[in-house]
matplotlib code that plots the C-alpha trace (Angstrom):
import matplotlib.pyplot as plt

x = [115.7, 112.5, 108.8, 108.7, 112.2, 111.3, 108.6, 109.7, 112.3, 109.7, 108.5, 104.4, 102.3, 101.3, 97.5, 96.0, 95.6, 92.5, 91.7, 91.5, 88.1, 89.3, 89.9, 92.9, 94.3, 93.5, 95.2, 98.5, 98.6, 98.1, 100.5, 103.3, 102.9, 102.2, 106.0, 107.4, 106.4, 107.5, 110.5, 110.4, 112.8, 110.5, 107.4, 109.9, 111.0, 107.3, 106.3, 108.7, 108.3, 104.1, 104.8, 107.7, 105.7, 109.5, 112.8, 116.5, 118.1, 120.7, 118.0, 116.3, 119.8, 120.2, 117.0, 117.5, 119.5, 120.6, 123.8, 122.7, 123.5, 121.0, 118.6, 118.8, 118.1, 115.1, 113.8, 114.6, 112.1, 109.5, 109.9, 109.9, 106.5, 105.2, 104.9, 107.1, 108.7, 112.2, 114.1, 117.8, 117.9, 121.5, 123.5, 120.4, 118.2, 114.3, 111.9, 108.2, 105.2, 103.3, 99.8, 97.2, 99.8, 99.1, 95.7, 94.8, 97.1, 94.5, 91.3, 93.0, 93.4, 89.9, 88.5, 89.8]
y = [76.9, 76.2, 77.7, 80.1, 81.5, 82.6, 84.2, 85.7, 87.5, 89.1, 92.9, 92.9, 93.1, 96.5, 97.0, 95.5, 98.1, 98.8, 97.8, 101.0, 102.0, 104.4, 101.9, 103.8, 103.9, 99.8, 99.4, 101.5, 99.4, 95.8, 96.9, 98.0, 94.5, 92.1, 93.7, 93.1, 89.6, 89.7, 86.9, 83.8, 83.5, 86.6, 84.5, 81.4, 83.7, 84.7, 81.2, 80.3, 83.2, 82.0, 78.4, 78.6, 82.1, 84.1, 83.3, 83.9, 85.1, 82.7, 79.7, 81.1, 81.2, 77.7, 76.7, 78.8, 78.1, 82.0, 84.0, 85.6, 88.8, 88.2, 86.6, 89.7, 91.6, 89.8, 90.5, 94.5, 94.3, 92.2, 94.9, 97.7, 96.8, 96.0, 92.1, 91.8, 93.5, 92.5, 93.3, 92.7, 90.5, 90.7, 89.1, 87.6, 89.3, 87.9, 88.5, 87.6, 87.9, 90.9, 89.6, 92.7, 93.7, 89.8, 90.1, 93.4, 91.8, 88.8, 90.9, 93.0, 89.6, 88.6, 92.0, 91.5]
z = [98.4, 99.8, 98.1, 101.4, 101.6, 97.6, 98.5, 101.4, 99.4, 97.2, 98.1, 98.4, 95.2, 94.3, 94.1, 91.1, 88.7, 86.9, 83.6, 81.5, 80.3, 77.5, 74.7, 73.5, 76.7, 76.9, 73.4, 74.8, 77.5, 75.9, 73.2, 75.8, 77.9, 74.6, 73.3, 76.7, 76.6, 72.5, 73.4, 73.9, 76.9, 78.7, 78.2, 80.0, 82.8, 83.6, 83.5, 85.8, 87.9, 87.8, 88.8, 91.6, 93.2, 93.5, 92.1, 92.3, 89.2, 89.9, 90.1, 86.4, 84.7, 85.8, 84.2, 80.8, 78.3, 78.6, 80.0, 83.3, 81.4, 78.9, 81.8, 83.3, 80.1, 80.1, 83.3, 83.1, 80.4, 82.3, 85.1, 82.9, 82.2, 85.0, 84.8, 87.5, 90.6, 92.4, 95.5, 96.4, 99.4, 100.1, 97.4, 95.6, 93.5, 93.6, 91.1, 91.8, 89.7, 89.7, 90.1, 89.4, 86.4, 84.6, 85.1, 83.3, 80.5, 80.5, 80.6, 77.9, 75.6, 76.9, 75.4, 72.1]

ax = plt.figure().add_subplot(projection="3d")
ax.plot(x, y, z, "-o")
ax.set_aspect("equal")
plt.show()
């Protein structure tokens, strides 16, 4: 599958959120997206998901040494949190990055 037919499978990127001001709030919100990238295999997936711009869950099972079930484990989490977004596109399912979500976790880190 070609770079463009990925990301053409992805939904648009939310609006990049703001970095909270409120230093608890920032602390909630680096703790909740440091434990969803806690694993391993999720820090992998986003890697991926970085590098190839969109991706199949078919084409990240291939490339992990994981059972799609627990692939998919993996990116509920990463979705949960924010760090990504899907879509079904018929039979596929395509994760992409969520942009504005890794940057706050990098300005977060940055902050520390």
């Amino acid at each position: 599958m070609s770079k463009s037919q990925q990301t053409a499978c992805c939904p648009p990127a939310e609006p990049d959120p703001p970095v909270p001001a409120n230093e608890d709030e920032a602390n909630e919100l680096l703790a909740r997206l440091a434990k969803a990238l806690a694993h391993p295999a999720r820090v992998a997936i986003l890697r991926m998901l970085v590098r190839q711009q969109g991706c199949i869950v078919g084409d990240i099972v291939e490339v992990q040494p994981l059972a799609q079930s627990t692939v998919s484990q993996h990116l509920k989490q990463l979705k949960s949190a924010g760090l990504i977004r899907g879509e079904v596109d018929g039979p596929r399912v395509c994760y992409c990055v969520e942009p504005g979500a890794v940057a706050v976790f990098k300005a977060l880190v940055e902050a520390l």
